[in-house]
C-alpha angles and dihedrals in degrees: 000000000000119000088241080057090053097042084057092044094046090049086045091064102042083053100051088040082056100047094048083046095055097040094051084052093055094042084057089035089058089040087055096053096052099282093128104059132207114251127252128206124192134151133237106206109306093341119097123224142184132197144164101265087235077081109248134136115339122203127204110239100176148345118262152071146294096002122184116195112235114255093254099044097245101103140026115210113206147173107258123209116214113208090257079057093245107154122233134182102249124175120190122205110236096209100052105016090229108152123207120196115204092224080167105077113091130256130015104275119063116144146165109034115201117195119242114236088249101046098238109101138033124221120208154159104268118188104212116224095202099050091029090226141101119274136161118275132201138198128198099204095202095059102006096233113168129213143173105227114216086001086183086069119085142201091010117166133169099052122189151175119248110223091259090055082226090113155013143230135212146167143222106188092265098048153019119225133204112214131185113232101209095051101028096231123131095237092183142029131201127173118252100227093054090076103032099081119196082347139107132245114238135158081254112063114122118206126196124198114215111246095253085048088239097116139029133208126200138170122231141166117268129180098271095218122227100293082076097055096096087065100049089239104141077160124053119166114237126189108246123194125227129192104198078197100072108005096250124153130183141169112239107180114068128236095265097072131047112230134197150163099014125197141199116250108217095272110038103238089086127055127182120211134164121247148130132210129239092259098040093052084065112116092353121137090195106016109173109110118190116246133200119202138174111238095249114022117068095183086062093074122135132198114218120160146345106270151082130227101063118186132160139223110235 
C-alpha cells in the first residue's frame, strides 16, 4: 500500500466517523425537540389501540375494555371479559403482546385498572362478594396480592392515584376520600359536592391528576341546553378543572360538545378526552371521537381517532 493509499484510507475513516457523528446528533436533536411522541390507548368498542399522541397510525394490541397506557409506554392495563362475562384486570405487553389476566384477584367483577405512578400496582373498581357492594381494589403486580383498601368504606367508585402514588382517592356519591395506600385508612375527607362545580355526582365520574399533582381534571353531568334537544340529551358530560391548592373549580369544554374521561398529556398544559358534538352524533352507530386541547385555549382542539378511553404514556 502506498502512502498516498494510507493517507485516503485514513480520510476515509475520519469522514465516515463524522458522518455517523452528525447524523446521530440530528436523530437526538429531533428526539429533543418532540420526535419521539408519547403514546396514546383507547379503545373502539370492545378492541383495544394504541397511538403516538402527534395522530398517526394506531394499532390494536388487544381485545377489551377501559384501558389506561402505563406512564413509561411499555405496557396497557384493561378490563378482560370472560365468555360467562365475568371482568378481570388484564395488562399486555406491548413489546411483545404478551397478555397477562389477574385470575387472582377474587370474585367475578372486577373493572377499570389505573396504573400506579410507579408501575407496580393496579387500582380498580372491585365488587365484593361478601358486602355485595362496590370497594377499591388493589393489586401488587410482583406477587399479585390483593387487597380492599378502606374495606369499612362501601359503594366507592372513581378510584385514583395521587401524584405521589402514596395514596388514593375515591368517591361515594356524598364524598371524596383520601386513603393511604400502604395502611389501608381513609386520612381526609372532602365533600363531594365542594369540587364538582355546576356538575353532578355519578358512579361514573373519572378524575386525572396533572403530572406535577397540582390540577385535577375530571369529567361530570351537566344540563345539555337546548342545542342538544334533538337528541334527547337533557344531560351532556362536560371536563372540569380543580386546583387542591385553592379549592377552584372551573368548566373548561363549552356546551356544544359532550365531553368525557379526560387525561393528562406528559407535561400538564395539554389534556386528551373523548367526546362528540351534537352535529357530528348525527347517523353515527359509535359516535365518540377522541380530542386533544391545550388548557387554556379552546380554539386549539384537535380531533384525532374514533375512540373513547384516551389515556397517555408520561
Amino acid at each position: 500500500m502506498t502512502g498516498l493509499e494510507k493517507r485516503m484510507r485514513v480520510l476515509r475513516g475520519i469522514f465516515t466517523g463524522l458522518t455517523g457523528f452528525l447524523f446521530l446528533g440530528f436523530f437526538t436533536a429531533l428526539a429533543g425537540e418532540g420526535f419521539a411522541s408519547p403514546q396514546l390507548s383507547f379503545s373502539v368498542e370492545n378492541e383495544i389501540f394504541v397511538a403516538p399522541s402527534s395522530g398517526e397510525s394506531p394499532r390494536k394490541v388487544a381485545q377489551g375494555y377501559d384501558p389506561e397506557i402505563s406512564p413509561s409506554g411499555n405496557s396497557v392495563a384493561f378490563t378482560f371479559y370472560t365468555d360467562e362475562g365475568n371482568r378481570i384486570p388484564a395488562v399486555v405487553n406491548l413489546a411483545t403482546g404478551e397478555q397477562k389476566l389477574f385470575t387472582s384477584v377474587p370474585g367475578e367483577n372486577s373493572y377499570g385498572p389505573r396504573w400506579s405512578p410507579d408501575e407496580k400496582f393496579l387500582l380498580f373498581n372491585h365488587w365484593d362478594q361478601g358486602s355485595s357492594n362496590w370497594v377499591v381494589g388493589v393489586l401488587a403486580l410482583e406477587d399479585e396480592v390483593f387487597r380492599i383498601l378502606a374495606p369499612e368504606r362501601q359503594g366507592l367508585y372513581s378510584p385514583f392515584w395521587s401524584a405521589s402514588g402514596t395514596s388514593i382517592y375515591a368517591q361515594d356519591l356524598d364524598n371524596l376520600y383520601k386513603i393511604d395506600v400502604a395502611s389501608g385508612r381513609v386520612t381526609e375527607t372532602v365533600r363531594l359536592s365542594s369540587l364538582l362545580g355546576e356538575s353532578f355526582a355519578s358512579s361514573a365520574l373519572h378524575f386525572a391528576v396533572s403530572p406535577k399533582g397540582d390540577a385535577w381534571l375530571f369529567d361530570g353531568e351537566v344540563e345539555g341546553g337546548s342545542q342538544w334537544n334533538h337528541l334527547e340529551m337533557p344531560i351532556i358530560s362536560a371536563v372540569f378543572l380543580y386546583t387542591p391548592k385553592d379549592g377552584k373549580v372551573r368548566r373548561i369544554t363549552g356546551e356544544n360538545i359532550c365531553a368525557m374521561h379526560p387525561a393528562w398529556l406528559p407535561e400538564g398544559g395539554e389534556f386528551l378526552f373523548a367526546g362528540y358534538t351534537p352535529e357530528g352524533s348525527r347517523g353515527m352507530d359509535f359516535p365518540l371521537l377522541l380530542f386533544r386541547r391545550k388548557l387554556d385555549d379552546p380554539e386549539s382542539l384537535r380531533r384525532l381517532f374514533r375512540g373513547q378511553y384516551p389515556s397517555s404514556s408520561r
